[in-house]
N, C-alpha and C positions, 0 to 999 in steps of 0.2 A: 755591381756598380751602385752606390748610392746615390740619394736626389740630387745633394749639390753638386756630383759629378757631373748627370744628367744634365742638370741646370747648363752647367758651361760650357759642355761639348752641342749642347746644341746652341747656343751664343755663339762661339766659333766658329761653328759650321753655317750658320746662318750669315755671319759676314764673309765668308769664303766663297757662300753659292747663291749668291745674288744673281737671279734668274732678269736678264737684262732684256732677251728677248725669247717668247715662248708664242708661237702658234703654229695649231692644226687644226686641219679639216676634217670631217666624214663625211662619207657620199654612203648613201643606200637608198635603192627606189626614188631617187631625185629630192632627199632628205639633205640638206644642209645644214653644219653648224660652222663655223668658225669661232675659235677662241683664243685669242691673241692679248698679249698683257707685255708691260714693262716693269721696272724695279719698282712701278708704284702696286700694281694687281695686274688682274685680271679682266678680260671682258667676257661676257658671254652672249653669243646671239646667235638667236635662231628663225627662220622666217616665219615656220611650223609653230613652236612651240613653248618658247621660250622669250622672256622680254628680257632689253639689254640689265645686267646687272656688274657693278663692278666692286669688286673687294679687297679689302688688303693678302698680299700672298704671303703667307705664315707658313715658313716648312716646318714646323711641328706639326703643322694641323698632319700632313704627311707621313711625316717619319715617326708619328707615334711617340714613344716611348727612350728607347735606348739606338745610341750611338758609340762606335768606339774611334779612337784617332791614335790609337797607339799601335796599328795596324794588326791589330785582333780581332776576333767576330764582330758581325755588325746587325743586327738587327732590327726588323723593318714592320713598324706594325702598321698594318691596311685594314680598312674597313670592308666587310661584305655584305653582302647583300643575297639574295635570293636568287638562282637562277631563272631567266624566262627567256623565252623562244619570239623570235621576231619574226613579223608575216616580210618575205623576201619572194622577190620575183626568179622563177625557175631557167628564164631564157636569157639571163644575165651571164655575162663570162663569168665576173665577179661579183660575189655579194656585197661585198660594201669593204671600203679601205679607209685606214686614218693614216694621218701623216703628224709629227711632230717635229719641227728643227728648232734648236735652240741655239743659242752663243755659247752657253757656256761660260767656260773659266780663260775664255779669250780674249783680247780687246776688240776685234773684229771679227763679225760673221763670214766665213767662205765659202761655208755649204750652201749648196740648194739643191732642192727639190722639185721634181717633175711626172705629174700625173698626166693622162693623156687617153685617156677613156676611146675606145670604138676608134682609132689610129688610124688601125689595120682594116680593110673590108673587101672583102672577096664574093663574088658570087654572088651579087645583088645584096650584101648585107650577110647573106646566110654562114660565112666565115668570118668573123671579127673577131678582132686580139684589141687589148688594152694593153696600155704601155707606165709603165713605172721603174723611176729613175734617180738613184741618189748621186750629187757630186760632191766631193770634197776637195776645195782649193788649195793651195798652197801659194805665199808667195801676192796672194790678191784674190778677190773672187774673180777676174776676170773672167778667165778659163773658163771655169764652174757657173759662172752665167750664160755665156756662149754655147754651150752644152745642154745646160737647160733650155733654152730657148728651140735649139737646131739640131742635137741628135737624134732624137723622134722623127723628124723630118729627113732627114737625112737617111736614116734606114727605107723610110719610104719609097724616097726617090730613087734606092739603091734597088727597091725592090720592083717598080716600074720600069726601072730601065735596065734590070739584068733578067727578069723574068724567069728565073729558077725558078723548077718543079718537079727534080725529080728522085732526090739523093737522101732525102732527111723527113722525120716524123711529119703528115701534115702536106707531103708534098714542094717543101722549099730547105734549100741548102741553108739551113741559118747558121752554121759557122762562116760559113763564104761570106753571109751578106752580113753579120757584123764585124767580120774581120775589117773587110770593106769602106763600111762604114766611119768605123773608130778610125781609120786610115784616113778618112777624106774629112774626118773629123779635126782631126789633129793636122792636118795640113793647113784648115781654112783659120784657126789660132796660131799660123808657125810664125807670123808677127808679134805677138807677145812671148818673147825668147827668154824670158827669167819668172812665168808663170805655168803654172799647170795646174792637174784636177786629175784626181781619181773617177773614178765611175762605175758605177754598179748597175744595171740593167735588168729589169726583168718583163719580157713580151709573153701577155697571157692569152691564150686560147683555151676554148672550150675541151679540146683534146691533148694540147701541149703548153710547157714551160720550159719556154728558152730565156737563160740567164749566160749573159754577158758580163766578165768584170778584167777590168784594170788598175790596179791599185792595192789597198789595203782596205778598201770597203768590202762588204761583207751580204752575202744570202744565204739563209738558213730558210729551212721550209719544214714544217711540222708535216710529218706523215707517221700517222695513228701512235702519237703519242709520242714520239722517237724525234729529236731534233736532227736533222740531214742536211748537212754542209753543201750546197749546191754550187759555193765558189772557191777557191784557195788564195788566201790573202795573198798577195804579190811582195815580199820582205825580201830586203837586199839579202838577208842571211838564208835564205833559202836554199838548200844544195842547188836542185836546176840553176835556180836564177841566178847565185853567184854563179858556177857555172860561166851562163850564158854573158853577164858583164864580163867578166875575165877576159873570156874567148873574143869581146868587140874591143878588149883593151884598156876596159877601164877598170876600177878597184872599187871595193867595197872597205871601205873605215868604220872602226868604232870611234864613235867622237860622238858619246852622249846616246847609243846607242847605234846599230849598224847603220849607217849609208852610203848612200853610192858618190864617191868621190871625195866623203865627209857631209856629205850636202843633204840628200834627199833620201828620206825615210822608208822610201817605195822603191820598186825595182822597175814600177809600170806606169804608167799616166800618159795624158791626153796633155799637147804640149810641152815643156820644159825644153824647149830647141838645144839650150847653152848645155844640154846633159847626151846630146843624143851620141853617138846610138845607145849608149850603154843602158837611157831609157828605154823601153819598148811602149807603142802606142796600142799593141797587140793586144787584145783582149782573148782569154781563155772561157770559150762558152761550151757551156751543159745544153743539153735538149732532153727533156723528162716527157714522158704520157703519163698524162693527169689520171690519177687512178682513184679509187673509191675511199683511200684512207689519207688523202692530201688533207690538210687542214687550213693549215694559213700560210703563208710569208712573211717572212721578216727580211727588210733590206734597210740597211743602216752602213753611215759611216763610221769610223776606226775608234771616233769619240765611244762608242758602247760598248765597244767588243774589246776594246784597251782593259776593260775593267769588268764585263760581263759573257758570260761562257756562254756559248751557243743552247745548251737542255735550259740553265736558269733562264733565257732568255724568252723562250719557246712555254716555262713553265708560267710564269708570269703574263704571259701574252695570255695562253690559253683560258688563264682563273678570271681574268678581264672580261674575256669573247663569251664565256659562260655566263658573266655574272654574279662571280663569286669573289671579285676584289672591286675596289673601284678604289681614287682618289677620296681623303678626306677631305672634301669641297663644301661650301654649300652652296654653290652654284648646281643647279638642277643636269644630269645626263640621261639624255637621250637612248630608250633602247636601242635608236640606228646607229648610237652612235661610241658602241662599245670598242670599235676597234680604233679609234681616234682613243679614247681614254687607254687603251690598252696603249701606245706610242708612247701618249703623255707620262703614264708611270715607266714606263723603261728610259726614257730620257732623265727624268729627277730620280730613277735610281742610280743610272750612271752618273750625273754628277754628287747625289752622297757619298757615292763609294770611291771616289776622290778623279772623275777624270777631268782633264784639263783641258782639252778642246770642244771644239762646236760639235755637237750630237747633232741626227737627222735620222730619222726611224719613218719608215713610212713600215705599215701589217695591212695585208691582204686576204681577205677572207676568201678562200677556195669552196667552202665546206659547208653546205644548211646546218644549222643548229641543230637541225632533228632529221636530217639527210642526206643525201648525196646529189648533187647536180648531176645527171647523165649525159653520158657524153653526147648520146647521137643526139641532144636539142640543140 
């Protein structure tokens, strides 16, 4: 590819992926950043360590070098850095998470995002789960705000007043109580009849990871180097789940890709009353024991995984969490705050690589940099 090629594939692509709306967080040891920006930049703030700066956002600065749009290789050049190791608290569920949701190649935002630290608390504090939650709306955020707001809560209250303890890792039936849940979920939206939301869940404990999903969103979990599918996208074309619409009477159409009815892209969601039953509000959930080669998390909407594969995905997180990639910025990052950078660049690589809805990446750090959290703390 020659320069003036260069030249104009990133002019193109620069007016294609107009970054409308971009912000994330990181939390580690009570470490704060936020960094949120519009079509004009960026802002950057930190309480700790960094004063507000704002600048123009240039995706070359990003993409490096070479782009292709004739749907051939695409290459991504990234800046590195040096590896280094972060002082992290050992009595933490989690070491530190970043979150990233953007718009996109959308006119409006649906997704959102839900962090929810210490939720869960059992035994005077001595059993605590953190809670993390992606929604992908359809149709409106509605749903997807309602969700954010109240399915946190709503597991809780399901877990106060059914009091399971005896069937599942940990001591608690967590398929019962998200079934449950997502159940009493999607009853309490069954007034907004032509909206819905996907969802992706994930409740972490120091010994367990229970992942709930509905939808087409997605959890992947790095364990010792190996990317592990922890949910199965929910797609009308699915054997089961065609399948299962069939058998309640409804059809699955290709019309612009498979849907149920012609309509809706998923076979699962929170909501969409006007589709029911052939919707299900069922979520399919995993219970893992957190073992010594867990790394991180990745939970994201349909926006990344449309266009990026579960290992690149895992790969690219990990060269961030280490240190060995970052954004070309010049806004200052935070050693707390690798795993928010890590989101940030999977979100703007999904949209180079041509996706067309709202992204939301939240990555979870399971893993010490130079060890293992153990279980019995």
């Amino acid at each position: 590819m020659n320069q003036l090629t260069v030249i104009k594939t990133l002019n193109s692509r620069r007016r294609r992926l107009k970054i409308r709306r971009l912000k994330y967080t990181c939390l580690n040891n009570k470490s704060h950043v936020t960094i949120s920006g519009g079509d004009g930049g960026n802002e950057w703030r930190d309480d700790n360590f960094c004063a507000e700066k704002k600048e123009e956002k240039k995706i070359e600065e990003f993409f490096g070098a070479k782009a292709s749009d004739d749907g051939g290789s695409k290459e991504i050049s990234l800046s590195l850095t040096s590896p280094r190791n972060d002082v992290v608290l050992e009595d933490e569920v989690v070491l530190s998470y970043g979150l990233a949701s953007v718009i996109g190649g959308r006119k409006e935002m649906e997704d959102t995002v839900k962090v929810a630290l210490g939720f869960l608390n059992f035994n005077g504090g001595e059993k605590k789960y953190d809670f993390f939650g992606v929604y992908d709306g359809h149709g409106g955020s509605i749903v997807a705000e309602a969700c954010k707001e109240r399915l946190h809560r709503v597991i809780v209250e399901e877990m106060m007043e059914a009091k399971r303890g005896e069937k599942r890792v940990g001591g608690i039936e967590w398929e019962k109580v998200m079934e449950d849940s997502f159940r009493k979920m999607d009853e309490e939206v069954m007034k907004d009849k032509m909206v819905g939301s996907t969802a992706v869940v994930a409740v972490v404990g120091k010994e367990e990871l229970v992942v709930a999903n509905c939808g087409d969103s997605r959890a992947v979990i790095c364990r010792g180097g190996v990317a592990v599918p922890l949910s199965v996208d929910h797609k009308p074309d699915r054997p089961d789940e065609l399948e299962r619409v069939e058998a309640a009477g409804g059809r699955v159409i290709n019309w612009n890709g498979h849907r149920v009815l012609g309509v809706l892209s998923t076979s699962r969601s929170i909501g969409d009353q006007h589709l029911k039953p052939f919707v299900s509000s069922k979520p399919e959930v995993t219970v893992n024991e957190r073992t010594e080669n867990d790394e991180f998390l990745i939970l994201a909407s349909d926006g990344l995984w449309d266009v990026i594969s579960n290992e690149f995905a895992c790969q690219i997180a990990k060269r961030c969490l280490i240190g060995r990639m970052r954004r070309k910025s010049r806004g200052v990052v935070s050693e707390s705050c690798r795993a928010a950078e890590a989101a940030a660049v999977l979100t703007e690589l999904a949209m180079a690589w041509g996706s067309k809805d709202n992204i939301s990446v939240i990555i979870v750090e399971l893993k010490k940099r130079g060890g293992f959290i153990p279980k019995e703390l």
